[in-house]
C-alpha positions as CSV (number, residue, x, y, z in Angstrom):
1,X,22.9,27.3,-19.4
2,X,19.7,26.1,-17.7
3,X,19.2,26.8,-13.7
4,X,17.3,24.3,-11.6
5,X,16.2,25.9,-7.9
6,X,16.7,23.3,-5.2
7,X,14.0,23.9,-2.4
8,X,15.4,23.2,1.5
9,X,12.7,22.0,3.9
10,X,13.7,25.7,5.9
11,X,12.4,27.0,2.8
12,X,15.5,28.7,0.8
13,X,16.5,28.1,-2.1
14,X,20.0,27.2,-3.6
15,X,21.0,27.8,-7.6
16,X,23.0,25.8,-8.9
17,X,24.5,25.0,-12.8
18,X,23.0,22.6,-14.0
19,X,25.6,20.4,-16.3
20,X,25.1,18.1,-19.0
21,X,27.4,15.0,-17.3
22,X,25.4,12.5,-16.1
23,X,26.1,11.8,-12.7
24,X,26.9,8.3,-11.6
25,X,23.8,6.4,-9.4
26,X,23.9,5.3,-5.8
27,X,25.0,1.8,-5.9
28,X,23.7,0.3,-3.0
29,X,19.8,1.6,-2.7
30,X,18.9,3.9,0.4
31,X,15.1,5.3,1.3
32,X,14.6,9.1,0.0
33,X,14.9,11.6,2.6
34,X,13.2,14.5,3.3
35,X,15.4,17.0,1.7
36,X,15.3,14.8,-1.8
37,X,11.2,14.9,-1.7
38,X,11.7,19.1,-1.3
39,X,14.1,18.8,-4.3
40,X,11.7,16.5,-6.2
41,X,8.5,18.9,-5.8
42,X,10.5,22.0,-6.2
43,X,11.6,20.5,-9.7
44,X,8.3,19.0,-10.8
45,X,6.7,22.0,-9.6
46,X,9.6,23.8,-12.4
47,X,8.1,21.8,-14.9
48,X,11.5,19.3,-14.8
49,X,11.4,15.8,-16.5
50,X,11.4,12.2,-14.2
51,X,14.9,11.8,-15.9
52,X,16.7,15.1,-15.0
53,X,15.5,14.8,-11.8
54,X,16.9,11.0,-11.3
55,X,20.1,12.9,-12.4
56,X,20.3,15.9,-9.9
57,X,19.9,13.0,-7.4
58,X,22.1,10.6,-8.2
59,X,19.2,8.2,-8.2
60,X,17.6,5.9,-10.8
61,X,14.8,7.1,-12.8
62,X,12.7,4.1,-10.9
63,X,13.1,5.2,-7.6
64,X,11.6,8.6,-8.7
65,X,8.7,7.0,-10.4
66,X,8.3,4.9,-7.5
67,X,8.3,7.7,-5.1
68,X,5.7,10.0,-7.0
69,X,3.1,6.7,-7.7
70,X,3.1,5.8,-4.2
71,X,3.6,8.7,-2.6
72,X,1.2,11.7,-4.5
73,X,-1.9,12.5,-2.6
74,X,-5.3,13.5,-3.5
75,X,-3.7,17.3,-4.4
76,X,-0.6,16.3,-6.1
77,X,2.9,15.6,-4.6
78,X,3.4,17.5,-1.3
79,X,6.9,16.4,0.3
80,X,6.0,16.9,4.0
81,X,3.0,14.4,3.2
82,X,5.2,12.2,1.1
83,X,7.2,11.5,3.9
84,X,4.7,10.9,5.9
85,X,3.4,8.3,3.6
86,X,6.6,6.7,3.7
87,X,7.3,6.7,7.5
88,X,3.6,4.7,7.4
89,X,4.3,2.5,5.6
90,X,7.9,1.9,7.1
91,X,6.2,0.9,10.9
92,X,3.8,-1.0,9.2
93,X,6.1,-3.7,7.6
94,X,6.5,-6.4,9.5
95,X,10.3,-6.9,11.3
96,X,11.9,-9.9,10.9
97,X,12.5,-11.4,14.2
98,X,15.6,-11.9,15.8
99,X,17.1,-16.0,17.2
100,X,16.8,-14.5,20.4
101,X,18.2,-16.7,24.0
102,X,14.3,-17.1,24.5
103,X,13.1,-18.4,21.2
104,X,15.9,-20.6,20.8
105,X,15.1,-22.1,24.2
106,X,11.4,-22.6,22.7
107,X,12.6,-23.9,19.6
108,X,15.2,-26.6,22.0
109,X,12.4,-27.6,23.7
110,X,9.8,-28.7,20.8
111,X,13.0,-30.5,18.6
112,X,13.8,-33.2,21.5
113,X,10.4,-33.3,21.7
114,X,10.5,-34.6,18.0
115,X,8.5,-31.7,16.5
116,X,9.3,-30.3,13.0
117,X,10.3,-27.0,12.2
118,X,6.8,-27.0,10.6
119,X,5.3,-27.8,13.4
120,X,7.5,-25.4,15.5
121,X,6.2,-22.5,13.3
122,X,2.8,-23.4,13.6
123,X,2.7,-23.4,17.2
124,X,4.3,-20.3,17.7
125,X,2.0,-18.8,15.2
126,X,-1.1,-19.7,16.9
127,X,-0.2,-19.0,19.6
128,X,0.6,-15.1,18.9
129,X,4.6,-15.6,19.8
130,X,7.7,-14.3,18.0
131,X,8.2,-17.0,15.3
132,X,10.8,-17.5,12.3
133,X,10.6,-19.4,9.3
134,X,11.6,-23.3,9.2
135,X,14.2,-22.6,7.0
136,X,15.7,-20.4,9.9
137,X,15.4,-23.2,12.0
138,X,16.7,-25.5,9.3
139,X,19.5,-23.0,9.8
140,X,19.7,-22.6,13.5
141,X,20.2,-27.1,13.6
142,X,23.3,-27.0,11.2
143,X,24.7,-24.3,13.1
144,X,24.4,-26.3,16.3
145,X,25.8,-29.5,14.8
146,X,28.6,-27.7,13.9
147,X,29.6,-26.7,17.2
148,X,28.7,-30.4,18.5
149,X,25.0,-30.4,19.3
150,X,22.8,-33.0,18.7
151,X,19.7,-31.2,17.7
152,X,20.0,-32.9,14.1
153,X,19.3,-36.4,15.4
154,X,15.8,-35.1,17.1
155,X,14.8,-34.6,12.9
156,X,12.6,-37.4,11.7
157,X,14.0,-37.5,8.3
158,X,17.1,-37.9,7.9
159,X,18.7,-35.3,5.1
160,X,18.1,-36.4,1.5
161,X,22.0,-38.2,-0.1
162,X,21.7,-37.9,-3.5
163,X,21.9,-41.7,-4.7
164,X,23.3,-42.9,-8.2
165,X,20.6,-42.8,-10.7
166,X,20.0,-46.4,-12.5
167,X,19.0,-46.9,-16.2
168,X,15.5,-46.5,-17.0
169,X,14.5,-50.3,-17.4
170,X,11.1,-49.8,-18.0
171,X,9.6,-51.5,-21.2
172,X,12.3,-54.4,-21.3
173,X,11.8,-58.0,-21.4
174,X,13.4,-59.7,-18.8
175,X,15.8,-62.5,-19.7
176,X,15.3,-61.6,-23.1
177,X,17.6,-63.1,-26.1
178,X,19.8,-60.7,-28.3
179,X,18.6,-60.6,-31.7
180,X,21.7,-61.1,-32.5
181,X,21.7,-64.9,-31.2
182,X,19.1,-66.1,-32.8
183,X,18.8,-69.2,-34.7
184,X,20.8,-69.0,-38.3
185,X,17.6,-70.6,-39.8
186,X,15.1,-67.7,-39.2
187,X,17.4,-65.4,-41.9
188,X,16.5,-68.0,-44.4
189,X,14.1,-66.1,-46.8
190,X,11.8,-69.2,-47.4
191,X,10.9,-70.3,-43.8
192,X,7.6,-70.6,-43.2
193,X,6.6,-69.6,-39.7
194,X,3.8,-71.9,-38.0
195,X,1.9,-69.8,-36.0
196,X,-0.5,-72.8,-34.7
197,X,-4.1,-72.4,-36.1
198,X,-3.3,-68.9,-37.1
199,X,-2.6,-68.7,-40.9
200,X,-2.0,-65.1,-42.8
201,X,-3.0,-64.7,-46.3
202,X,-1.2,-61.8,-48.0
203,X,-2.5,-60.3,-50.8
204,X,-1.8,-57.3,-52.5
205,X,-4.9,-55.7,-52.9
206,X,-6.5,-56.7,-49.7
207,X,-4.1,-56.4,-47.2
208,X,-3.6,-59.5,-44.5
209,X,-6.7,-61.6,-43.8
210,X,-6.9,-63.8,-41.0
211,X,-8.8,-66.8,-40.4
212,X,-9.1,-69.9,-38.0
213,X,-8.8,-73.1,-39.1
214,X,-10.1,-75.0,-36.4
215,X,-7.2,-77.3,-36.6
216,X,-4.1,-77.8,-35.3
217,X,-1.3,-79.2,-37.9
């Protein structure tokens, strides 16, 4: 039976068993903490595979690829640094921004002025202030209508109604005759159509030739 050391950020170390059940995986995902990067160097440092290690921390094996790609400085994977990294790039994402009393007072204002959300978002954009998404807005009208506002009738389209779809008449004659009320005297096999001065010669070898007479009959 194989030992894996587990490495606390104090710096001692606890032995465990390591078992051949496969534990089961976090179901809802959750950001490593400290104490799983010391467990993930001490074991890669042991020489341990990407897999056992996803086992011994109840995580998926993506989450520990993930970590070491993004997270593994110029000499190797260091915990304390990997942390570090990840606390970075943490602050540096950028927060999505609360309907606070202010902005919706803001967002009020510019609707009865008959602004889009569009337009809303662009202002507040250029001008360097908390903004939010039109769909949020979008969002922030229906609620209001709901509870008996009247933002909605400040939009300048009205929402889209689905209407019934027609049949595709395109390519049809209008006022057109059925063929099937057509004169009983054009099934008979030996009418001769006039087609004015047009005449059609058929012949078997050559095809139809056409010719002008000049005339009309």
């Amino acid at each position: 039976m194989r030992h894996i050391e587990k490495v606390e950020p104090e710096g001692t170390l606890t032995v465990r068993p390591k078992t051949n059940v496969r534990p089961l995986m976090n179901k809802r995902y959750t950001h490593l903490t400290q104490e799983e990067r010391y467990q993930i160097w001490s074991e890669k440092k042991a020489g341990v595979s990407n897999e056992i290690i996803a086992q011994d921390l109840r995580r998926d094996l993506s989450t520990v690829k993930r970590e070491l790609a993004r997270n593994t400085g110029a000499r190797g994977y260091r915990p304390k640094q990997a942390h570090n990294f990840a606390q970075e790039r943490h602050q540096q994402k950028p927060k999505a921004t609360k309907m606070v009393a202010e902005l919706k007072d803001k967002i009020t204002d510019r609707l009865s002025k008959q602004w889009s959300p569009e337009q809303i978002q662009g202002r507040l954009k250029r001008d360097n202030q908390p903004s939010v998404c039109p769909s949020t807005i979008y969002q922030f009208i229906r609620e209001d209508k709901a509870g008996g506002g009247c933002l909605y009738q400040h939009l300048r389209h009205k929402k889209y109604k689905q209407r019934t779809r027609k049949p595709d008449a395109r390519g049809q004659i209008r006022n057109r005759v059925s063929i099937d009320d057509r004169p009983g005297i054009v099934d008979q096999k030996n009418t001769f159509r006039r087609l004015g001065s047009r005449h059609c010669n058929w012949q078997k070898t050559q095809g139809c030739t056409g010719y002008i007479n000049g005339k009309s009959e």
